[in-house]
N, C-alpha and C positions, 0 to 999 in steps of 0.2 A: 769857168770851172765852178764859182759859186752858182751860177741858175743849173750849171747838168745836178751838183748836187743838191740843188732845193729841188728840183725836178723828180732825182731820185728820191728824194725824202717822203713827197706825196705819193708817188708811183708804190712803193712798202708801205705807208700809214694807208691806204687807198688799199691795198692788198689786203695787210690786216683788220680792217672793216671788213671789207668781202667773206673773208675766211673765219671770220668771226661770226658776222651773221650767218654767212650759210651753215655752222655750225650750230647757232640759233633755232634755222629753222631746220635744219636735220631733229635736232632736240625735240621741237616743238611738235614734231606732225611722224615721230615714232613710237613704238612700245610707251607703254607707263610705265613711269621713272618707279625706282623701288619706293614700297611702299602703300604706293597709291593702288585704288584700285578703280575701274571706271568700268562703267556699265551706260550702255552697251559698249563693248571692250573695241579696242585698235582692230579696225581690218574684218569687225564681223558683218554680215553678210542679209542676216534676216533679222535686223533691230524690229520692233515691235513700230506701229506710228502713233503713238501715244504722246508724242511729243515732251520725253522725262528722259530727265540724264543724270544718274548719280553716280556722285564723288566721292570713296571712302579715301580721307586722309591720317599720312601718319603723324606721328608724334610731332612731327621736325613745323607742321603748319595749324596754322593759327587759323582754322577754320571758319572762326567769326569775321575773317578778314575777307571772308569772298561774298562781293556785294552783286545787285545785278550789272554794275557798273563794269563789273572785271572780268564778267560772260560773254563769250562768243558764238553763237549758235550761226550758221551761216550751209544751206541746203544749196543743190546746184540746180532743185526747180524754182524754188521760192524767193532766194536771195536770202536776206538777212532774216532770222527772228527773233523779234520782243523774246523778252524775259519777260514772263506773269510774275514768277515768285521763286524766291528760293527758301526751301523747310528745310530746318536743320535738326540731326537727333545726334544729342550729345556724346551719349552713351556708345554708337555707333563710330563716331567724327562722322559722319554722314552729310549730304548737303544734296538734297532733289531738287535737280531746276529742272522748273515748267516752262515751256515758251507758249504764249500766247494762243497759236496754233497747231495741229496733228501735224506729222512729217508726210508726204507724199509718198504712196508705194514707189519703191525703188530710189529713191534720192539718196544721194550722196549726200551724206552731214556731217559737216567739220565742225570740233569745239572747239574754242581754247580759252583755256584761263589765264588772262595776263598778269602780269609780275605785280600785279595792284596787291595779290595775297601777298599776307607776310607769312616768311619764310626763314628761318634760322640758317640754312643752306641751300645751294640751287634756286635761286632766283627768278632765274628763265621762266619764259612762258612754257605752259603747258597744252598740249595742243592733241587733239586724234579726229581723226576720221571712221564713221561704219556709215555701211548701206541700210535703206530699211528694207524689210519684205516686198518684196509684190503679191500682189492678191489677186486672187481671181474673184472679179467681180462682175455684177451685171447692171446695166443701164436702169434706173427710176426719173421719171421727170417730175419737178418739183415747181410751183405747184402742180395737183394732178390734175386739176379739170374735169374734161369732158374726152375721158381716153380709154384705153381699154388695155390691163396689165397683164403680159403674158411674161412666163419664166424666163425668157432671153430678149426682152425689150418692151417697147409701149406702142401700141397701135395710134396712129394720127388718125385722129379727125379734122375735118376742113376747119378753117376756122381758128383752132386751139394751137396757143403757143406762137401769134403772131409775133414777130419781131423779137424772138429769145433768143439768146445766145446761150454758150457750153459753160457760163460763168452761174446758169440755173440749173446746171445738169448736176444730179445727185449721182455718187458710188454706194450701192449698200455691199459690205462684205460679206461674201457665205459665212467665212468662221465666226464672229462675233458678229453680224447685225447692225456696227456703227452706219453712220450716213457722213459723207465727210464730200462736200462742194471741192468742184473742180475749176481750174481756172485758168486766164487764157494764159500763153505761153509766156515766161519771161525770160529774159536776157537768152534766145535762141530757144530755151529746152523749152519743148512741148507737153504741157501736160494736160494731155489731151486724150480722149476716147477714139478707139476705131471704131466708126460708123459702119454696121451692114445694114443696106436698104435693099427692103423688099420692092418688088411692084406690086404688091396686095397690100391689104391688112391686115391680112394672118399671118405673118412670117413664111410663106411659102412663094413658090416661083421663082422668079429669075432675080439673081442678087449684086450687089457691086458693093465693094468696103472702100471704104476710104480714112484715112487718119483726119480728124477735123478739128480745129484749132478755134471756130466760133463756128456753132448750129443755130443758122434765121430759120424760123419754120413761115415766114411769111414770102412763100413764093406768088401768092395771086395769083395768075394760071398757068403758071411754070409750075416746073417740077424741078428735086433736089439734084436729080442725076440726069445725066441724058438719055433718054428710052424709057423713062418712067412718066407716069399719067400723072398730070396735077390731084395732089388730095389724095390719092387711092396708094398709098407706098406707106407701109410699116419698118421703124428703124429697130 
């Protein structure tokens, strides 16, 4: 009788953890708690990739308590990112965190501030989710070489860009002009360019696209697709 009821004593403490956290993390990765305001806000859709996230706090928190140590910044292409810095303006309760890096068009970005802030009430982490924009953008290869730039891609020459991969490949964006390096896939997500291959050098003729996750331009006298001439194909 004594182990059914130690049994059932873990079985309820066991419960109330569960129900406790999962209330935790309902908490943490909903609406902003009152008060608070956070930019880019829960569930928006075309965050900017600027890679800033600010925090307006209210009275109830101790603003100078959020160190980079108590940020979460965490992308579903990147993984994790640094903190560079966080600026605070008083006047506001304000607090801008920079991560080291831009956010990726279209990635998922989870924040959370953990319980390291002090807090007179509600304790819990703080936690949200937004998208960033996708862009339309067009291919630049970086260095440029010995190539030829046309508005929807880069003319190959024989020769140039032996042995690169898509970790040299530049995005410039129509609406602002930033350049922001692309990289190979991590933990599954692809963030990766879809390739169209000409079989010329002017972007005309016969085409095939492909999603590519690392570009060797060092075929030697292959070619990148099948039915395309070595050297003489425009991406």
């Amino acid at each position: 009788m004594q182990s059914v009821i130690q049994r059932t004593s873990r079985f309820v403490m066991l419960a109330f953890v569960y129900v406790t956290l999962a209330m935790a993390f309902t908490r943490s990765s909903s609406a902003a708690p009152p008060g608070f305001e956070l930019n880019p806000a829960p569930g928006v859709r075309n965050a900017p990739a600027r890679g800033q996230i600010t925090v307006t706090f209210p009275a109830a928190v101790n603003s100078e308590s959020l160190s980079v140590s108590s940020v979460y910044v965490y992308g579903s292409l990147r993984g994790r990112y640094p903190i560079e810095r966080i600026a605070y303006s008083e006047a506001r309760r304000a607090a801008v965190i920079s991560t080291t890096k831009s956010f990726l068009p279209g990635e998922r970005i989870c924040t959370t501030l953990t319980d390291q802030i002090q807090m007179t009430q509600n304790a819990l982490p703080i936690g949200w989710c937004f998208h960033v924009a996708f862009q339309r953008s067009r291919l630049r290869w970086t260095p440029h070489g010995n190539l030829r730039l046309n508005g929807s891609g880069a003319g190959l020459v024989a020769g140039d860009f032996a042995g690169r991969d898509v970790s040299q490949v530049a995005v410039t964006s129509y609406e602002d002009g930033s350049v922001m390096t692309l990289e190979r896939s991590v933990n599954g997500f692809v963030s990766a360019p879809t390739a169209v291959y000409f079989d010329n050098k002017n972007f005309t003729g016969r085409q095939q696209s492909a999603v590519v996750d690392a570009i060797d331009f060092d075929f030697g006298n292959g070619a990148p697709r099948e039915g395309m001439g070595a050297d003489t194909f425009s991406i």
